[in-house]
matplotlib code that plots the C-alpha trace (Angstrom):
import matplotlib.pyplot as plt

x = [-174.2, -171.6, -170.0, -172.7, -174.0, -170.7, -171.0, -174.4, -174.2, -174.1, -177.2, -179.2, -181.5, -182.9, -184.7, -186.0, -187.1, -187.9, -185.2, -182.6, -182.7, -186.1, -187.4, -189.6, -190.6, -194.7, -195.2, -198.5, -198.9, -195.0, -194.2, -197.3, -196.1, -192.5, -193.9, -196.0, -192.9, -191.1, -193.7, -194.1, -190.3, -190.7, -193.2, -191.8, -190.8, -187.0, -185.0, -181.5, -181.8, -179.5, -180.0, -178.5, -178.0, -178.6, -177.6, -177.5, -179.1, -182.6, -184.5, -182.1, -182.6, -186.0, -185.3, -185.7, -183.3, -179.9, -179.3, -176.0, -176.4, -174.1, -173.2, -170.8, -170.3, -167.5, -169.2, -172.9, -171.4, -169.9, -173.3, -175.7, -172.8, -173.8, -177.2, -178.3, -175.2, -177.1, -176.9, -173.5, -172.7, -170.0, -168.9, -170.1, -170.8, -174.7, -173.9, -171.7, -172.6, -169.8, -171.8, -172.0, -175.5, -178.6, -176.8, -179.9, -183.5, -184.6, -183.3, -184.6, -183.5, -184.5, -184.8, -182.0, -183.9, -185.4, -181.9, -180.6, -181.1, -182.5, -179.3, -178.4, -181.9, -181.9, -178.6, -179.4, -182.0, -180.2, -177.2, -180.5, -181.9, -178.9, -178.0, -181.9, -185.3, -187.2, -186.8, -188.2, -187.9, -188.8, -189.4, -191.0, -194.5, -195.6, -198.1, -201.0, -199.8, -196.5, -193.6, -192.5, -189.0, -186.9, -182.9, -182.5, -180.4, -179.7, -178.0, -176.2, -175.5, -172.3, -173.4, -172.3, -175.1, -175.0, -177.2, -179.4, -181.8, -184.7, -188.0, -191.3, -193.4, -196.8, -197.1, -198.4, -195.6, -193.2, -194.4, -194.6, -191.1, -190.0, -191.7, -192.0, -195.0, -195.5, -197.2, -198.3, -196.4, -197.3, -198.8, -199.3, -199.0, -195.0, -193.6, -194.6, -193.1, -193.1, -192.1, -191.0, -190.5, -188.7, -188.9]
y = [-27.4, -28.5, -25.1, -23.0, -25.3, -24.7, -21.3, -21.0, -22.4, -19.4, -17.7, -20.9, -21.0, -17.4, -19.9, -21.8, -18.3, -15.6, -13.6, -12.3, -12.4, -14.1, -11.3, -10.0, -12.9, -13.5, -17.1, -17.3, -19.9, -20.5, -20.5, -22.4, -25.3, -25.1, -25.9, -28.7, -30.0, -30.5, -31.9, -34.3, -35.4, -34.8, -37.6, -40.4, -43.4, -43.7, -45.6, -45.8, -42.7, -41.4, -37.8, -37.5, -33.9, -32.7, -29.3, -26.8, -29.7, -27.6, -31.1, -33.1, -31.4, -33.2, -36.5, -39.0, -42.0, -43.1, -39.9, -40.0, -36.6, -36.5, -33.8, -32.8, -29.3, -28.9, -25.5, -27.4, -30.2, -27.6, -25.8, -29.0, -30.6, -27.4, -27.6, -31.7, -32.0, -35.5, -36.4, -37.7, -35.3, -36.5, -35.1, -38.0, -37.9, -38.9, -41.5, -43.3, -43.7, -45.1, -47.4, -51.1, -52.4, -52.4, -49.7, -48.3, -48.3, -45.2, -42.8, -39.2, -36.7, -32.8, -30.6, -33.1, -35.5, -32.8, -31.1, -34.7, -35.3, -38.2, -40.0, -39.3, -40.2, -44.7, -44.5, -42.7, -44.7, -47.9, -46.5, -44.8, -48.8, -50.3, -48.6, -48.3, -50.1, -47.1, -43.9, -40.7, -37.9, -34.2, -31.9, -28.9, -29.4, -28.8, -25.4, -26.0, -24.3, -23.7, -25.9, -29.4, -28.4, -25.6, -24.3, -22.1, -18.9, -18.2, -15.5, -15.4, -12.5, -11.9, -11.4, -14.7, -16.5, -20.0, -22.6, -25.6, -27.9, -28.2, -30.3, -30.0, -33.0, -34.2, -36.6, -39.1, -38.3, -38.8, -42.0, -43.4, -42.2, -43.7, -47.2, -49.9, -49.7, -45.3, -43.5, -39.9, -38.5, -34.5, -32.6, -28.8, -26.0, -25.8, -29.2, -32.9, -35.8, -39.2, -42.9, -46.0, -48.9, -51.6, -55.4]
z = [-71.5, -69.0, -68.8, -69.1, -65.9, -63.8, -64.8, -63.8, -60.5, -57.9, -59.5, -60.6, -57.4, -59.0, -60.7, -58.3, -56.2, -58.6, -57.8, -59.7, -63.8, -62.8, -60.9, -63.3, -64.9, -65.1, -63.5, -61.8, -58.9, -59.4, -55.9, -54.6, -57.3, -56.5, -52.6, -54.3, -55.7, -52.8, -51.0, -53.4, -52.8, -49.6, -49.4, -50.9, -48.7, -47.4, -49.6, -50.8, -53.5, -56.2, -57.0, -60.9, -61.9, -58.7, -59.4, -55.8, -53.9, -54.2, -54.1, -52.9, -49.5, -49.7, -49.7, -47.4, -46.5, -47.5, -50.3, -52.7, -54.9, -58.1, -60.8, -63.5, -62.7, -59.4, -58.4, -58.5, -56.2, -53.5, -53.5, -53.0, -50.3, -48.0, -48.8, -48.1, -45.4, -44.6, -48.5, -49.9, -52.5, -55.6, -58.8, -61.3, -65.4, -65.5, -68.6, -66.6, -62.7, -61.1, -58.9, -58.8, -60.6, -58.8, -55.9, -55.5, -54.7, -56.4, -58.8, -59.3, -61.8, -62.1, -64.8, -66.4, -68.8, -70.8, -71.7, -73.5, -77.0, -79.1, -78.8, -75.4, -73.7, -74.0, -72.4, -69.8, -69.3, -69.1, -66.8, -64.0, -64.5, -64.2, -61.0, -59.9, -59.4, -59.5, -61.5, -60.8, -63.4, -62.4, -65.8, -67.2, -68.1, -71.5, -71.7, -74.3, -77.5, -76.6, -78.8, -77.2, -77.6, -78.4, -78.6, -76.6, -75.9, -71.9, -70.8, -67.4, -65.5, -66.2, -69.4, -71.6, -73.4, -73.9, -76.3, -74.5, -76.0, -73.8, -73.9, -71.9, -71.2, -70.3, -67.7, -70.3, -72.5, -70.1, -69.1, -72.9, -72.9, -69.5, -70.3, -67.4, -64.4, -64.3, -61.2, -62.5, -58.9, -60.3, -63.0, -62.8, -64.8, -64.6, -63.5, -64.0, -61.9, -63.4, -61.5, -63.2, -62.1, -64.4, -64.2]

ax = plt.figure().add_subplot(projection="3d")
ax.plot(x, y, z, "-o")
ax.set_aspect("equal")
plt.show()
């Protein structure tokens, strides 16, 4: 996953538009949820916020107060400094933040917790408590009928295919999952947005 991330990088906001490989792809009301999204973000109250997996900085732009943005993938972190110039942008490994406990008020993640398997997810969720009060998770929602989760292939355009696990979510899934006080933030038909708070 970490390669096919790096690799990824220059034509992952195709995604986030529709252009590209994701041109053609049928995703009604996509954009107007995508708009949603950020206002959602957008709307949150300043606070001292750590943006795990930030990717190009697509949401990270959004946020409000004192932003650090970290990633695994060097080409993700050049993309996202240019984009949030306000935010502080780092290369970091998710399952170990190197930050001192309690560094932050909020924690958000995007399009992150759903890639981690069994194993990897109550870590994560220690290290984004250990370093945060808060925790905000940004996913895929889960489509009725549609599998929960899935390996997938992906294909880049330069040709090389990669395998991801991926999971999508209900908002009351996610918060069973999350655990602690939850706050429902978003839930449409292609993302859900979930807030913990622990203690």
């Amino acid at each position: 996953m970490r390669a096919y991330y790096d690799r990824r990088a220059a034509e992952y906001d195709d995604w986030w538009l529709g252009t590209g490989l994701f041109a053609s792809r049928e995703r009604p009301g996509w954009a107007a949820e995508v708009a949603r999204l950020e206002a959602v973000l957008a709307a949150l109250e300043p606070a001292a916020t750590l943006d795990v997996a930030c990717g190009t900085g697509f949401l990270t732009r959004h946020l409000h107060g004192t932003v650090t943005a970290v990633d695994q993938s060097p080409e993700m972190v050049a993309i996202a400094a240019r984009r949030a110039p306000g935010a502080r942008v780092l290369r970091a490994d998710a399952a170990a933040l190197p930050f001192a406990a309690g560094a932050f008020d909020r924690v958000v993640t995007s399009h992150f917790y759903g890639h981690l398997l069994a194993a990897e997810r109550a870590p994560f969720l220690a290290e984004a408590r250990r370093v945060g009060r808060e925790l905000i998770v940004v996913d895929s929602a889960l489509r009725p009928g549609e599998a929960a989760e899935a390996w997938q292939e992906r294909v880049l355009g330069d040709g090389s295919r990669h395998r991801l696990y991926k999971r999508w979510f209900t908002a009351e899934g996610l918060a069973t999952e999350l655990g602690g006080a939850t706050t429902t933030l978003h839930e449409g038909r292609w993302f859900v947005v979930v807030a913990a708070r622990s203690g």
